[in-house]
C-alpha positions as CSV (number, residue, x, y, z in Angstrom):
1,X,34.5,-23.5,-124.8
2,X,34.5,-19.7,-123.4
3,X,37.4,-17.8,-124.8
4,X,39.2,-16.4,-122.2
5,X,39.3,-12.4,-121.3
6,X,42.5,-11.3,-122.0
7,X,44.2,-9.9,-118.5
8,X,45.8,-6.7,-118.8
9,X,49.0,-5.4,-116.4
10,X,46.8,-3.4,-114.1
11,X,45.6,-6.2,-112.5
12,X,49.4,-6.9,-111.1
13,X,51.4,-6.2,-108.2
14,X,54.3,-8.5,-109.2
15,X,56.3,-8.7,-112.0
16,X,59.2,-10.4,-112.6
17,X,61.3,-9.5,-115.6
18,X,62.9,-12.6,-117.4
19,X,65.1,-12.7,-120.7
20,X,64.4,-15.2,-123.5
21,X,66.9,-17.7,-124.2
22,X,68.2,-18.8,-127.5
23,X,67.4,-22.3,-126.0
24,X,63.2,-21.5,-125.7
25,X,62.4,-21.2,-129.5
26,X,61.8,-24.4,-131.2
27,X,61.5,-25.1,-135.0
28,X,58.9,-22.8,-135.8
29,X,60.9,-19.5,-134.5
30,X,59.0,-19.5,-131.5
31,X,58.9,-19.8,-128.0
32,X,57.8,-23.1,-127.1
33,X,54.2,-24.0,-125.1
34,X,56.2,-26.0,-122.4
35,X,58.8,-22.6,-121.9
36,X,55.8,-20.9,-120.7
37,X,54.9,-23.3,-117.7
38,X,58.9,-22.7,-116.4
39,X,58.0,-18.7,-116.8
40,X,54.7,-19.2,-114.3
41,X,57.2,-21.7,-112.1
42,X,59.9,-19.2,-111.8
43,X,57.3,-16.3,-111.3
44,X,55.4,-17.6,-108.4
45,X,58.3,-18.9,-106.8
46,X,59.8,-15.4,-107.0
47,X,57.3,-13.8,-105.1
48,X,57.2,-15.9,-102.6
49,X,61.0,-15.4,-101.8
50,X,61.5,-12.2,-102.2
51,X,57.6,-11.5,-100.7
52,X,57.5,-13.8,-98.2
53,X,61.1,-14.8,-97.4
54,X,60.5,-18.3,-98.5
55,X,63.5,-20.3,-98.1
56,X,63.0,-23.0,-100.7
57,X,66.4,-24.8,-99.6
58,X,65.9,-25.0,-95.6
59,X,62.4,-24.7,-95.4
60,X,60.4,-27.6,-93.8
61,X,57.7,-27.1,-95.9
62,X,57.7,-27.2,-99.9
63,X,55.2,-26.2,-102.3
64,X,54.1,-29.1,-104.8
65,X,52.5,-27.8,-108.4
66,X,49.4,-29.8,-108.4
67,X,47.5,-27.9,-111.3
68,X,48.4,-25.5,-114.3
69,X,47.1,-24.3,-117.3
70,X,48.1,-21.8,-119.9
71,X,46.1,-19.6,-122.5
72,X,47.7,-18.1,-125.5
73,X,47.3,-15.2,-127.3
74,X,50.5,-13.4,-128.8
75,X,54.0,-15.3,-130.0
76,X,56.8,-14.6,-127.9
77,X,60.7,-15.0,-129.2
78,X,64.6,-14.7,-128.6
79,X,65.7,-12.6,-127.9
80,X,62.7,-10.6,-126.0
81,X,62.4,-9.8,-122.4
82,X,59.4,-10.7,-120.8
83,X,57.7,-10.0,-117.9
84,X,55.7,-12.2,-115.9
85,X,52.9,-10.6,-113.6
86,X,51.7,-13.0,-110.4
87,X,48.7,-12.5,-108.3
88,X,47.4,-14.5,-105.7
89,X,43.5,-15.5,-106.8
90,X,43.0,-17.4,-103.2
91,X,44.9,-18.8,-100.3
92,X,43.3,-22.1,-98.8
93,X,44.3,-23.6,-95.8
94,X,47.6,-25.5,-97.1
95,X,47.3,-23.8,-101.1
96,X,47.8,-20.7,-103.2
97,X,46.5,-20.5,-106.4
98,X,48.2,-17.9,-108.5
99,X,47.0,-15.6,-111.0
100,X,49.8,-15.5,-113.8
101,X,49.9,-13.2,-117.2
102,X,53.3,-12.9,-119.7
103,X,53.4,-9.5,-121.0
104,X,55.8,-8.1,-124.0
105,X,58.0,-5.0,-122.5
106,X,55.9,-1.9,-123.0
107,X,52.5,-4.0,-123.7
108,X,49.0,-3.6,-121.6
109,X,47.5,-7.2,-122.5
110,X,49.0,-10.5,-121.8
111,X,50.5,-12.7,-124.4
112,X,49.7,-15.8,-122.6
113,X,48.2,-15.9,-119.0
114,X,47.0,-18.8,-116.9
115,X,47.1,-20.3,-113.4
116,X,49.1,-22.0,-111.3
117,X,48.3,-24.2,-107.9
118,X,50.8,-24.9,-105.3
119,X,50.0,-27.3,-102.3
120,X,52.2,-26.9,-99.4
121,X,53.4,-30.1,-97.7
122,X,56.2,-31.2,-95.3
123,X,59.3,-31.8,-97.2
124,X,59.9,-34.9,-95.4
125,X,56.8,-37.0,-94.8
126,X,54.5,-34.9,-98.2
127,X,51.9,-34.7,-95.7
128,X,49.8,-31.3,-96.4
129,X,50.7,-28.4,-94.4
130,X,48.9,-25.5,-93.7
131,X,50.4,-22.2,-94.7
132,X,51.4,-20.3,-92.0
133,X,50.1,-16.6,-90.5
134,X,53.3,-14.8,-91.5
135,X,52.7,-16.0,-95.4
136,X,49.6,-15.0,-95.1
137,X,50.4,-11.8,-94.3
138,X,53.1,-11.4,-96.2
139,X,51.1,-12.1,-99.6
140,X,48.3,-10.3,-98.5
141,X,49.3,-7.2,-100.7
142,X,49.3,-9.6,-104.2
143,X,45.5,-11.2,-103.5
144,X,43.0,-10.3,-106.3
């Protein structure tokens, strides 16, 4: 297996600061793998409302996680603040796949990045949905 390039913050339009909790370290004194997923989930869903005015309580259509993946490289802890860059990699016709990197305060390469695939579906029925114009345009400014 490749080792992956480690992304630096340059390649971000988005970030979205996020404090630690005392909560996210496990036994070893570290954040835990699973904490870092629920960064990326917070992240993307953060642009999209603020970005696109997505209103994730009212809005007919949802978007579904239907893959992930994470890539380590640094430790992160309580009580540091993070932030989380997000870039859009593609838009499909009812996805966005993101582009997602942690990053220490003050630091140019990522401690973890990864990627993270939303499918957009009708809240009611699950049926795929295609993403409409306005999103489009809206995330525009955040695509690789």
């Amino acid at each position: 297996m490749n080792k992956p390039v480690i992304t630096e913050r340059k390649h971000f339009k988005f970030f979205l600061p996020i404090q630690t909790r005392w909560a996210d370290n496990d036994i070893y004194g570290h954040v835990n793998n699973v904490t870092y997923y629920s960064y990326f989930d917070t992240a993307a869903n953060s642009l999209l409302i603020q970005k696109a005015g997505f209103n994730i309580h009212q809005s007919s259509v949802i978007g579904l996680v239907v893959d992930s993946a994470c890539s380590f490289f640094q430790e992160l802890s309580f009580p540091e603040i993070i932030e989380v860059g997000v870039a859009i990699e593609r838009i499909g016709q009812s996805s966005l796949t993101y582009r997602l990197a942690i990053f220490k305060q003050g630091q140019q390469q990522a401690s973890a990045q990864g990627h993270f695939v939303h499918v957009f579906v009708n809240r009611k029925t699950r049926k795929s949905t295609p993403i409409s114009q306005q999103m489009r345009e809206d995330l525009a400014t955040y695509c690789l």
